[in-house]
C-alpha distance (Angstrom), angle and dihedral (degrees) to the residues before:
residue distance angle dihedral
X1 . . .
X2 4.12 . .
X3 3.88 105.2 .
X4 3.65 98.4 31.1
X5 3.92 108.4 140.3
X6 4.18 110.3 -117.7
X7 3.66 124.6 -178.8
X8 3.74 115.8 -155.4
X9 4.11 113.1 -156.8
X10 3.64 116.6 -164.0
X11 3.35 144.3 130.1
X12 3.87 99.1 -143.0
X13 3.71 106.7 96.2
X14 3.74 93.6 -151.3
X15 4.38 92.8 43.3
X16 3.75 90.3 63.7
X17 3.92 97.0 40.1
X18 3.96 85.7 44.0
X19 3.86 94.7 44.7
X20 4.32 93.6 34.4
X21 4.05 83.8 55.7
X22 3.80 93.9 48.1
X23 3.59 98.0 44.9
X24 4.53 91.3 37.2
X25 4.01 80.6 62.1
X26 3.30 96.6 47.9
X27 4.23 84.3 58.1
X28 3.94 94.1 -110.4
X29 3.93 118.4 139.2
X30 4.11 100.7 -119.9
X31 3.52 127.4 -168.3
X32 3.99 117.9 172.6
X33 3.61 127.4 -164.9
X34 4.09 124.1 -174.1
X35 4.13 90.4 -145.2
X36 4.05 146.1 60.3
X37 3.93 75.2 -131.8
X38 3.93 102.2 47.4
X39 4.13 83.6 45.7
X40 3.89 92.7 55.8
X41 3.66 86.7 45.9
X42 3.58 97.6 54.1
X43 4.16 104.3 23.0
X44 4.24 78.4 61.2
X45 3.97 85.1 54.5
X46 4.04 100.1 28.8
X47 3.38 105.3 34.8
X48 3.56 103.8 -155.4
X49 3.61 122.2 -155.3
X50 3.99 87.4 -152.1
X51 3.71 136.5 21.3
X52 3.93 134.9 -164.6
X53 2.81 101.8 -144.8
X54 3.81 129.8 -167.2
X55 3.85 123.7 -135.6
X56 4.17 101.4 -151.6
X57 3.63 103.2 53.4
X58 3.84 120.9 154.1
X59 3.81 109.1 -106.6
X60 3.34 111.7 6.4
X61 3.35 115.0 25.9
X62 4.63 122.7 -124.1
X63 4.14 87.1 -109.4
X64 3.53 93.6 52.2
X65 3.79 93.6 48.9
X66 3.50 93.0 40.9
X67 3.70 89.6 51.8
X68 3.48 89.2 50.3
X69 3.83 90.6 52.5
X70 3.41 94.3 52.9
X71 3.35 93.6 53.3
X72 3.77 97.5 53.6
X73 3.67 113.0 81.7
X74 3.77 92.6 -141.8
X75 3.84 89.3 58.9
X76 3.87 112.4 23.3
X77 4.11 98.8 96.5
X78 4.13 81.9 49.4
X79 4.06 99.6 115.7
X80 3.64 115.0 -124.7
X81 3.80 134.7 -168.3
X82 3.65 121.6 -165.4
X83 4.14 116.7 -139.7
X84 3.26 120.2 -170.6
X85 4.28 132.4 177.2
X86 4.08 83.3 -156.1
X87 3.53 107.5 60.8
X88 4.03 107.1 175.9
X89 2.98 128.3 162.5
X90 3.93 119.8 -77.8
X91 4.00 86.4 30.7
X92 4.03 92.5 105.2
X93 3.76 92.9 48.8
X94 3.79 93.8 39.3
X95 4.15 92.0 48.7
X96 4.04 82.9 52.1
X97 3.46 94.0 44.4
X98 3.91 88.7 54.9
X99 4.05 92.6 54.0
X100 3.57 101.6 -88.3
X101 3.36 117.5 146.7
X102 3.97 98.0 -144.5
X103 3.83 136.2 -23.5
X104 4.03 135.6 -136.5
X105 3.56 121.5 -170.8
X106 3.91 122.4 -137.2
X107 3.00 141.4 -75.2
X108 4.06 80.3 70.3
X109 3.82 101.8 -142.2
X110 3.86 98.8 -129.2
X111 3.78 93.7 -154.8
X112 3.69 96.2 65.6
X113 3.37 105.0 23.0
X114 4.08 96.5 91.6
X115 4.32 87.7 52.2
X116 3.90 85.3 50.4
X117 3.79 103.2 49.1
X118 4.05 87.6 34.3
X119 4.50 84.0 57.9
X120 3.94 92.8 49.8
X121 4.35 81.9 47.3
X122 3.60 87.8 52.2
X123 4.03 96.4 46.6
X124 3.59 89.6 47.3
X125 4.03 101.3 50.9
């Protein structure tokens, strides 16, 4: 799956460098953004084929935007996985409720996190 294009959307300055340099060695193009608005921006430029995509972001919040997405021709078939730092319960089922495509709660684990974004690549070809 090397060269796939992933966007990373978080707010945490040293998630997306963490998660960009992870996923940059694993020979994905990354592009991160810390805002539903910087994603628009650069998902109309990029065009990721799938975004991480954080849950508590300030404005609008990942579930919005991903509903949004979803709803948008242009974007709907765009893979996204919900993150969150808060996992409660309900979060999984309302992330999938909201379009996402899967969800992984924080602390990512870095050492499978490339063979779990690389399965929901595979499902989606």
């Amino acid at each position: 799956m090397s060269g796939e294009k992933i966007l990373i959307v978080d707010d945490n300055p040293t998630n997306l460098k963490l998660v960009r340099v992870l996923l940059s060695a694993e020979g994905y193009e990354v592009r991160t953004a810390m805002d539903a608005e910087e994603a628009l921006a650069v998902i109309r430029e990029f065009q990721p084929r799938l975004i991480l995509m954080d849950i508590q972001l300030p404005g609008m919040d990942g579930l919005t935007l991903t509903r949004k997405l979803k709803a948008d021709p242009e974007t709907r078939d765009t893979i996204v996985v919900a993150v969150t730092a808060y996992a409660m319960k309900g979060d999984e089922a309302r992330a999938l409720a909201a379009g996402c495509d899967g969800y992984i709660a924080k602390p990512i684990d870095t050492r499978t996190l490339p063979k779990t974004l690389a399965r929901f690549l595979e499902r989606k070809t």
